[in-house]
N, C-alpha and C positions, 0 to 999 in steps of 0.2 A: 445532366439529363439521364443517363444511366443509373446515377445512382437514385434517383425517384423511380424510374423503373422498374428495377432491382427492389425497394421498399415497396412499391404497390402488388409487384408479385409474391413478397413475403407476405403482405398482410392478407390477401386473400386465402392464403393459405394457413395462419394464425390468426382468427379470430378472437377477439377476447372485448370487452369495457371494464372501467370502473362505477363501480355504482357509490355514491356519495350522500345517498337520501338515508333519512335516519334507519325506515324501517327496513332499509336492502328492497326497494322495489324493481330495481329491476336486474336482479340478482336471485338466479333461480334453486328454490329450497332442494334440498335433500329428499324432502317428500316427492316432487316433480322427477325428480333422476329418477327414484324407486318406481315408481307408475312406469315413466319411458321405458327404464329396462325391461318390467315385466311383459313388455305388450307381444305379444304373439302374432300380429296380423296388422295389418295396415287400415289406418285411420284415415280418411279423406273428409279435409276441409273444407265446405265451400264458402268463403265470406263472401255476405253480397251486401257491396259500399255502395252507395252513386259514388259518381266523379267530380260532380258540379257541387260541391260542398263549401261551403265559406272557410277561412283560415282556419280556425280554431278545431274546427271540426275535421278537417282534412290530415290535421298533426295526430288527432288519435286512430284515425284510417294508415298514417304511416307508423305510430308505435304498434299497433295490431300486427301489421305486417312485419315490423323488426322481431315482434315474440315466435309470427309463427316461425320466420324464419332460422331459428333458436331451436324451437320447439323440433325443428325437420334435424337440422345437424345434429342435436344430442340422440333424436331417436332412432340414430342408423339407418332413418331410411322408411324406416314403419310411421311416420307423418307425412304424408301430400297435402297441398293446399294449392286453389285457385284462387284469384277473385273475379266475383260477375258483377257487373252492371248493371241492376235492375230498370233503370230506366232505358234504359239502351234501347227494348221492343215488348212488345206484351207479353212476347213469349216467358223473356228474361224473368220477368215482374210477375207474372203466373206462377212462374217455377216456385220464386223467393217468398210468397205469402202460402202457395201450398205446403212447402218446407216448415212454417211456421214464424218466416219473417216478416214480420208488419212495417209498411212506414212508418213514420216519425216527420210530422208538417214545420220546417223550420223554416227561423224569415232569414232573409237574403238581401241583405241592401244591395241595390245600384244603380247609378245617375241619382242618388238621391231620395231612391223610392224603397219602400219595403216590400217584399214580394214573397211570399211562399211557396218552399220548395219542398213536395215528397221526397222524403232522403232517407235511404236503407243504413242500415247498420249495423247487420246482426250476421251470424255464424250457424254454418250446420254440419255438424261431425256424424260421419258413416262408416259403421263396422259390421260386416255381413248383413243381416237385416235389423239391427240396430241402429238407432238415432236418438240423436239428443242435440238440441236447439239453444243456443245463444240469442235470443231478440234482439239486445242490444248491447253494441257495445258503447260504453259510456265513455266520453272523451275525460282523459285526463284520468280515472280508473286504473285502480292496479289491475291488472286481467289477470293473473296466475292463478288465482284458485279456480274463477271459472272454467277459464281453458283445462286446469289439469283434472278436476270434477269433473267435466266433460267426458272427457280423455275416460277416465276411471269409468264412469257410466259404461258407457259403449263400448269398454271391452273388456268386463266382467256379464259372463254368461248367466253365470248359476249364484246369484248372491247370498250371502249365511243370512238366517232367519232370526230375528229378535222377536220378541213376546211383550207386546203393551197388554196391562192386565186389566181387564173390565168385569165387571160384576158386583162392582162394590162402591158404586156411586164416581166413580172417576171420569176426568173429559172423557170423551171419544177423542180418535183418529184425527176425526174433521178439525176439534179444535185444538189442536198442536199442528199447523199449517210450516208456522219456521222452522219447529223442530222436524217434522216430517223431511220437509225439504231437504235440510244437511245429510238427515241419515239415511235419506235414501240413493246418496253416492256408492255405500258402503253395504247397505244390507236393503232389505226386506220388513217391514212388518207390518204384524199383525195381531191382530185384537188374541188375547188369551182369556178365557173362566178357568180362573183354578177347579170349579167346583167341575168342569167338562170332563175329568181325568182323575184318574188314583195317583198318575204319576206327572213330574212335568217334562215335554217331553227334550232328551238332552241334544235334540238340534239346535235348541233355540241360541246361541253365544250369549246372550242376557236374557233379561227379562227386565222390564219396566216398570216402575207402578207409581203413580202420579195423583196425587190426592183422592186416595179412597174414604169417600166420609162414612160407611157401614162399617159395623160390626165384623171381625174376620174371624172365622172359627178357628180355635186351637188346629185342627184338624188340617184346614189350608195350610198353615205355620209349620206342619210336621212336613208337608210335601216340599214346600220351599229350603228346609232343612235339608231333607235329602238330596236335591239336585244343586242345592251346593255346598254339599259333601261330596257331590260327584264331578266338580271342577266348574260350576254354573256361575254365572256372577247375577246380581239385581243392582236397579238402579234407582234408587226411591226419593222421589220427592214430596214432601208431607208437612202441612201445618200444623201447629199442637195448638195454636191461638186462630180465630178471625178477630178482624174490627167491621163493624158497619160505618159508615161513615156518614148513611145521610139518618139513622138514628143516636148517630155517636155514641155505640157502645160496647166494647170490647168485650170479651169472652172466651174463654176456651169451649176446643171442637170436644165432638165426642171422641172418645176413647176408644178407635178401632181392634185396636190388642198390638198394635207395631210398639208402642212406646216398654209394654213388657221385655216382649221379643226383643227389642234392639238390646235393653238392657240384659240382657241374660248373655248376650256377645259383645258386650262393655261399653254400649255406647247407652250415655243417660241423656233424655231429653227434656229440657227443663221445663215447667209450664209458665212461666213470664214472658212479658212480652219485653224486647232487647232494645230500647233508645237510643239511637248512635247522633254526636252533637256534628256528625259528616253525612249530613242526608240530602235527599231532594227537597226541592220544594212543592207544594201543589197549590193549585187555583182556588180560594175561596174567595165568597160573594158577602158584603159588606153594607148592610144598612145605614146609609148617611142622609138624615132627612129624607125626601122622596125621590132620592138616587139611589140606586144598585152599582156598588163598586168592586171589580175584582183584583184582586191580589195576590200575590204569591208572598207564602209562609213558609214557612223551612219547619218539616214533618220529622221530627227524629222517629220517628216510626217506621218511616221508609228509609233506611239505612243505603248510602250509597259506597258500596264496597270495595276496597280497595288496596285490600290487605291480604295479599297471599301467600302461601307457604308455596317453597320453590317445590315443583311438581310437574310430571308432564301434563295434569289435566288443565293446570294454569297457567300452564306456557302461552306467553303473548296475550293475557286477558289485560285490561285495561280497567273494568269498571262494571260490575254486575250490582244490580237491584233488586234487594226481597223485601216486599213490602209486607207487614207485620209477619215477625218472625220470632225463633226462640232459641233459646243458648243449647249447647252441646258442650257435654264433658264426657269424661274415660275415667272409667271402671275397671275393675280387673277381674268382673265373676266367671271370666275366659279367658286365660290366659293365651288358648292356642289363635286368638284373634289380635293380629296388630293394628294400633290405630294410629290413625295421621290428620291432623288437620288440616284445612283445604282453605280457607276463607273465614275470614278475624274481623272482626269491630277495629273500629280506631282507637285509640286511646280514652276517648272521651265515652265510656260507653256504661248505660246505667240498665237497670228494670224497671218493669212497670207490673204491678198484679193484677191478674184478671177474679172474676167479673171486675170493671168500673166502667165509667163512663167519660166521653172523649172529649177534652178542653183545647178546640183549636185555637182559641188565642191566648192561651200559654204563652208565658214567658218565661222561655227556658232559661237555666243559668248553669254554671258546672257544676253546682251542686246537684244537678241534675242527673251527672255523668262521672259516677265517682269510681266506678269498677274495674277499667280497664280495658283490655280486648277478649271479647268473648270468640269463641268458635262458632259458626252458624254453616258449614260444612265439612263434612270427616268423610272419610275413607275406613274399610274396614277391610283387611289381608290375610287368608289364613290359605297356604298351600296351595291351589290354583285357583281358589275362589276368592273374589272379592265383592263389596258391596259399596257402595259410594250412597249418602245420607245427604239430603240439601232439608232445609228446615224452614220451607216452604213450598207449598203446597199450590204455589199460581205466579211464581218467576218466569217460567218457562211457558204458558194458557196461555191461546189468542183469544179462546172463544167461539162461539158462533153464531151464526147469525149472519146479517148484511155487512155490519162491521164490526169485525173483528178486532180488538186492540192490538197494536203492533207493538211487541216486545224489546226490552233493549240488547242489541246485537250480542253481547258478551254473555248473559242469559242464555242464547240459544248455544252459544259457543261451549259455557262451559258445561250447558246438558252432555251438548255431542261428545266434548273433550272426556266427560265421565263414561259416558258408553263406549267411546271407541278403548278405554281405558280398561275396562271391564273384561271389554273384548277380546282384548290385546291385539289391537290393531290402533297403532299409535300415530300410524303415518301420516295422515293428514292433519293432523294436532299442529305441527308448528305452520302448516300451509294456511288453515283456516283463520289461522288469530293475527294472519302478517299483514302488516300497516297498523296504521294509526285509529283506532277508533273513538280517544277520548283521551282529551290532556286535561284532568280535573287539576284545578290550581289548589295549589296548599294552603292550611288554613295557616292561619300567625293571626296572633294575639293583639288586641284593639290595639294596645301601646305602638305596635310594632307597622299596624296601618296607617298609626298618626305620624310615628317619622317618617314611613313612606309618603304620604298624601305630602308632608309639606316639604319634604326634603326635593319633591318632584317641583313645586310650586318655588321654593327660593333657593334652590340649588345652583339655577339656570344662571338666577341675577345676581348670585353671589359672585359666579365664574366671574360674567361681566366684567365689573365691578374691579376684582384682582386682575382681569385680563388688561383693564383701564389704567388701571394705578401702574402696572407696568409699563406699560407702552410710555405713560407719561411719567416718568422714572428716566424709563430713556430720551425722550426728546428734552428731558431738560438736560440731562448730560451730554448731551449732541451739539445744546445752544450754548454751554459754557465754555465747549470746546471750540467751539467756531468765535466764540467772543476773544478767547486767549489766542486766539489765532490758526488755532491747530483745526484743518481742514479734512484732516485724512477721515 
C-alpha cells in the first residue's frame, strides 16, 4: 500500500507520456515551447463543451482538456483555462455564441430513439483586449497548431507587415482566403502598387506577387532591385503557360518582364509545359450513345508533387499540386545569387510545346516522359535577401465569388512555409505541416501489379494447401506409430 502511494505522489509531480503515433501527435513541437516561452502575459481559456455529449465525442472534450492542461504546465503559469457549459442556462449559451461559439446539432441515441442534441464545442483565448476564437473543436483532431496559432494571435501586439503586390492584373486579397488565414498568425498584409512609391517601403519583411498577367516596367524592376539589396525578400508565384480546358487549348501567357529579370539573377524559366506520368486525375464527361458518362483520366499536366529537396520550406509537406506548369533551371549570369531547388518532377517526366491543342483521351505511354525530374520550385539567396519562385501562377487562388475552389492543404502550406522563409521567421514551419495530410501510394510497374494482384489471390490457397499436406504428414506418422504399437 505505501508503495502505490509513494508512486502516485511521484507521478504527480513527474509528468510525462509517450507518444507512438507516426506524426508525434501528441508530442509537443519546439515551435509551441518557443511561442509559450515568449508570452509575456497571461492567456485565458474559456472552452465551452456541453456535458451530455455521446461517447465518441466526449473522448475529444477529454483530449482538449489533457492539451490544455500541457499547454498550462509548460507555460509557467501565463495559460488559465475554464470550462463552461453552455447548456447549463441562457446566460451560459449567450455568453458562448457572443464569444463567437456556435452549436453544432448532433444525434444522440437512446431507448432506441435518435434525438438531436445542441452541443458546443469550441474555445475562446483572451489577452488584454484581444481575442481569437476556436469554433470547433473537432473530435479525434490534432489541436496543436490551432491551439498554438491561437496563442500566437493573441499575444502578438504589433504584427510585421508583408506587401501583396496589385496593379498588375493579380488576385486580390479576397481571393487568397487559405493563404490569408495562415499568414495572418504571423503578420499583417496588405495590398502594395509598386507604381504608389519611388521606393518600397523597408517595413514590409517580404513582398508577395502572385500571378501578375500585365506588362511590368523596367522601372518597377529597378525598385524591387533595391529593397532587395537592402535585405528585402519576395515571394513570387507566376505561370509562363495557361491551358483552357473547355476550349482545349494551351498557350503561353504574356511576357510580363519577370522571366528576363529572374534570368539576369540565374533563374531560367522555361516556356513548355512539364507532363509528370505521377499526376491527378480529373472529371471528364463521355458521349456513349444517348448517355453522358463521367470519368476520371489521369492529367499528366496536373503534376501531383512529391519530390522535395530537404529544406525548411518543405519540412513536413506531403503532396502539393500545380496545375499546368513550367521547368526551372540555374544560370550563373549572378554569381552573387545562390540557387536551391525546392520541388522536382518524378522520374517520369516529359514537355509539351506551346501553342497546341489539348488531347484528353490521350494515351499516355513512357515515351511520353523521357526527361527526368525537372525543378518547378527554386529559392534564390544572396546576403539577407531571398526570393523564393513557384512556377505557377494559381496553386495557391481560391477565387471569388460564392464559391470559391478549395486548395490542396500542402499548397497553402508550402506558400506560408516560403514566406515565413523569406521572413526569417521559421517557427511555425514544422507546427503547420505536423500529421498526416497525404499517404500517396507508389507507382510500380504493370509487371509488378500482376504479381501482386495474383500473388494476393493464390498466395492464400497456396499456404492452405502446404498448411494440409503437413498436418497430414503428421497424422499419418501418428497412425503408423500407434499401429507398431508405440502410443507415446
Amino acid at each position: 500500500m505505501a508503495i502505490i502511494l509513494v508512486a502516485n505522489l511521484i507521478s504527480n509531480e513527474l509528468y510525462f507520456r509517450l507518444d507512438f503515433t507516426e506524426e508525434n501527435q501528441y508530442t509537443f513541437s519546439e515551435a509551441t515551447q518557443e511561442v509559450l516561452d515568449e508570452l509575456n502575459g497571461v492567456i485565458t481559456i474559456t472552452a465551452y463543451f456541453s456535458e451530455d455529449l455521446p461517447p465518441q465525442l466526449l473522448k475529444g472534450r477529454q483530449d482538449f482538456q489533457d492539451q490544455l492542461i500541457e499547454y498550462e504546465n509548460r507555460s509557467g503559469g501565463n495559460i488559465v483555462f475554464e470550462f463552461v457549459n453552455p447548456n447549463e442556462n441562457e446566460e451560459a449559451e449567450r455568453d458562448a455564441q457572443q464569444n463567437g461559439v456556435s452549436p453544432v446539432m448532433v444525434n444522440v441515441t437512446e431507448r432506441d430513439q435518435v434525438q438531436q442534441l445542441r452541443a458546443y464545442m469550441g474555445a475562446v483565448l483572451k489577452m488584454d483586449d484581444r481575442k481569437e476564437v476556436i469554433p470547433l473543436i473537432q473530435p479525434g483532431a490534432a489541436m496543436e497548431y490551432a491551439i498554438t496559432t491561437a496563442i500566437k494571435k493573441v499575444s502578438i501586439a504589433d504584427k510585421p507587415k508583408l506587401g501583396l503586390i496589385q496593379g498588375y492584373g493579380e488576385p486580390s486579397i479576397r481571393a487568397l482566403p487559405q493563404l490569408m488565414e495562415q499568414l495572418s498568425v504571423l503578420y499583417d498584409v496588405e495590398p502594395f502598387n509598386l507604381r504608389d512609391t519611388s521606393v518600397v517601403p523597408s517595413y514590409y519583411r517580404s513582398l508577395i506577387w502572385i500571378y501578375p498577367k500585365d506588362s511590368v516596367d523596367q522601372y518597377e524592376f529597378a525598385k524591387l532591385d533595391k529593397y532587395l539589396n537592402n535585405g528585402g525578400g519576395l515571394f513570387i508565384a507566376h505561370s509562363n503557360v495557361e491551358g483552357d480546358l473547355q476550349q482545349g487549348l494551351l498557350s503561353n501567357t504574356t511576357d510580363v518582364g519577370l522571366k528576363g529579370w529572374l534570368a539576369g539573377k540565374g533563374l531560367t524559366v522555361d516556356d513548355r509545359f512539364v507532363v509528370d506520368a505521377q499526376c491527378i486525375s480529373v472529371n471528364v464527361q463521355q458521349r456513349k450513345g444517348f448517355f453522358t458518362i463521367n470519368s476520371q483520366v489521369e492529367f499528366p499536366y496536373f503534376p501531383n508533387l512529391n519530390n522535395f529537396e530537404d529544406h525548411s520550406i518543405t519540412q513536413g509537406l506531403e503532396g502539393v499540386i500545380f496545375p499546368f506548369t513550367t521547368a526551372l533551371t540555374f544560370n550563373q549570369q549572378d554569381t552573387a545569387w545562390s540557387q536551391m531547388p525546392l520541388v522536382m518532377t518524378s522520374e517520369k517526366s516529359g514537355f509539351v510545346s506551346a501553342p497546341t491543342y489539348l488531347d484528353i483521351q490521350k494515351k499516355w505511354t513512357n515515351a511520353d516522359f523521357p526527361s527526368g525530374p525537372q525543378t518547378v520550385a527554386a529559392a534564390l539567396e544572396k546576403a539577407n535577401s531571398r526570393i523564393v519562385y513557384i512556377s505557377n501562377g494559381t496553386f495557391c487562388v481560391n477565387g471569388e465569388g460564392q464559391r470559391p475552389q478549395q486548395q490542396n492543404p500542402d499548397n497553402i502550406n508550402l506558400a506560408s512555409n516560403s514566406i515565413d522563409w523569406i521572413a526569417d521567421d521559421t517557427g511555425l514551419i514544422d507546427l503547420r505541416t505536423k500529421g498526416i495530410t497525404s499517404r500517396p501510394l507508389e507507382s510500380v510497374e504493370d509487371s509488378t501489379k500482376l504479381i501482386l494482384k495474383y500473388g494476393n489471390v493464390f498466395a492464400p490457397i497456396l499456404l492452405i494447401l502446404i498448411y494440409a499436406f503437413i498436418r497430414k504428414q503428421r497424422l499419418q506418422r501418428k497412425r503408423q506409430k500407434w499401429m507398431q504399437g508405440n502410443y507415446e
